[in-house]
Structures are given as structure tokens and as C-alpha cells.
C-alpha positions as CSV (number, residue, x, y, z in Angstrom):
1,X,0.0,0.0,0.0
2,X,1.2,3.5,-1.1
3,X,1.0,5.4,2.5
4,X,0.2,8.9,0.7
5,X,-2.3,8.0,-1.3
6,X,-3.8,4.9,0.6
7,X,-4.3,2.9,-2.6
8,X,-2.3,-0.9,-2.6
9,X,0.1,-1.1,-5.6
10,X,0.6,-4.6,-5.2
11,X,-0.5,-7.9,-4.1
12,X,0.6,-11.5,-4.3
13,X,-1.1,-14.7,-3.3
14,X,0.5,-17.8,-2.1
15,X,-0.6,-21.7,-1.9
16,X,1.3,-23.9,0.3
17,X,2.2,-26.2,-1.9
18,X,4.5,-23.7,-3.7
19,X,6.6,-23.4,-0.3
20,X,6.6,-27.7,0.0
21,X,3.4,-27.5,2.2
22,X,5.1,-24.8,4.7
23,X,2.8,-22.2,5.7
24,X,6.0,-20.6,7.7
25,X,8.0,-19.3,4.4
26,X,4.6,-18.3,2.4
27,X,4.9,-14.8,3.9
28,X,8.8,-14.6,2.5
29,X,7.8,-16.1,-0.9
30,X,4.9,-13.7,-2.2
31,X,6.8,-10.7,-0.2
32,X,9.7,-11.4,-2.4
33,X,7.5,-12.1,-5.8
34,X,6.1,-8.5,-4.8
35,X,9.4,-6.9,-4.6
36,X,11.2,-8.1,-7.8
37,X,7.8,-7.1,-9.3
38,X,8.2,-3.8,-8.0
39,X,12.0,-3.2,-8.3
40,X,11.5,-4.4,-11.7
41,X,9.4,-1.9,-12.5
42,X,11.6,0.5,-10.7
43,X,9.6,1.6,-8.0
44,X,11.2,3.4,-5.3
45,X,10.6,1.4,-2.1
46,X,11.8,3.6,1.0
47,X,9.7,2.2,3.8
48,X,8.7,-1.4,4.2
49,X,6.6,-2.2,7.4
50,X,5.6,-6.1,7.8
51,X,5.7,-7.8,11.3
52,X,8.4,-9.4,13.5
53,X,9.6,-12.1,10.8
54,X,13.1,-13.0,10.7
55,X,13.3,-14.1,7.6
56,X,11.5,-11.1,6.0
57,X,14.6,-9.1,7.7
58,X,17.3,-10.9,6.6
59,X,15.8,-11.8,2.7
60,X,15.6,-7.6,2.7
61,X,18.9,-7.0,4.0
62,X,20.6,-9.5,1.2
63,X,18.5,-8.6,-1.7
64,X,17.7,-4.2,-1.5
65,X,20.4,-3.4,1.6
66,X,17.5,-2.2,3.9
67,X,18.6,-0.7,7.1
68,X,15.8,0.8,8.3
69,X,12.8,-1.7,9.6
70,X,9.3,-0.8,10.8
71,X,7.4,-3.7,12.2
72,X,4.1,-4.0,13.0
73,X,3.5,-5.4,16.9
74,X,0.4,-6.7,16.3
């Protein structure tokens, strides 16, 4: 979702049988599909805010060199 103008700009489902039945790394898998989408399209990312996920932190760290992390405590 676009925080100025409220409106999402992308969105990616997930089955589990894509992950090898592992509900655990759906959440990395369409977050990644939704990324490469966007950085392939260039968009200029400069917040991402998702909850407490490790692997979420370290997939962003290797692949856009993120060092600022806003997660959700909900």
C-alpha cells in the first residue's frame, strides 16, 4: 500500500504447496514475488513495514540493503 495516497500497488497470493506445504515461508515467498515485481518496475521502495519475521529481515537485507525496519506489533 502507497502510505500517501492509501491505494495498494501490489498484491501477491500464495498456496502452500508452492513453499513444500510450509505455511512458515509463504509470507517470505509472495513478499519477495512482490518486490522483484516492483523493483523491476523501478519503483522506489523507502519504507517497508511487515511484522516481526526474521526471515523477512534478513531476505531484505541481502537482496535491496535495507537498514531501516518498521514492524508491526500486532
Amino acid at each position: 500500500m502507497d502510505n500517501e495516497t492509501k491505494k495498494v500497488i501490489i498484491l501477491k497470493t500464495v498456496d502452500k504447496r508452492e513453499t513444500d506445504r510450509k505455511s512458515v515461508a509463504m509470507e517470505k515467498v509472495a513478499l519477495k514475488a512482490c518486490l522483484e515485481d516492483l523493483l523491476q518496475n523501478q519503483v522506489n521502495i523507502t519504507e517497508l513495514v511487515t511484522d516481526g519475521h526474521l526471515g523477512i529481515a534478513a531476505m531484505m537485507n541481502y537482496c535491496i540493503g535495507a537498514k531501516h525496519w518498521a514492524f508491526s506489533t500486532e
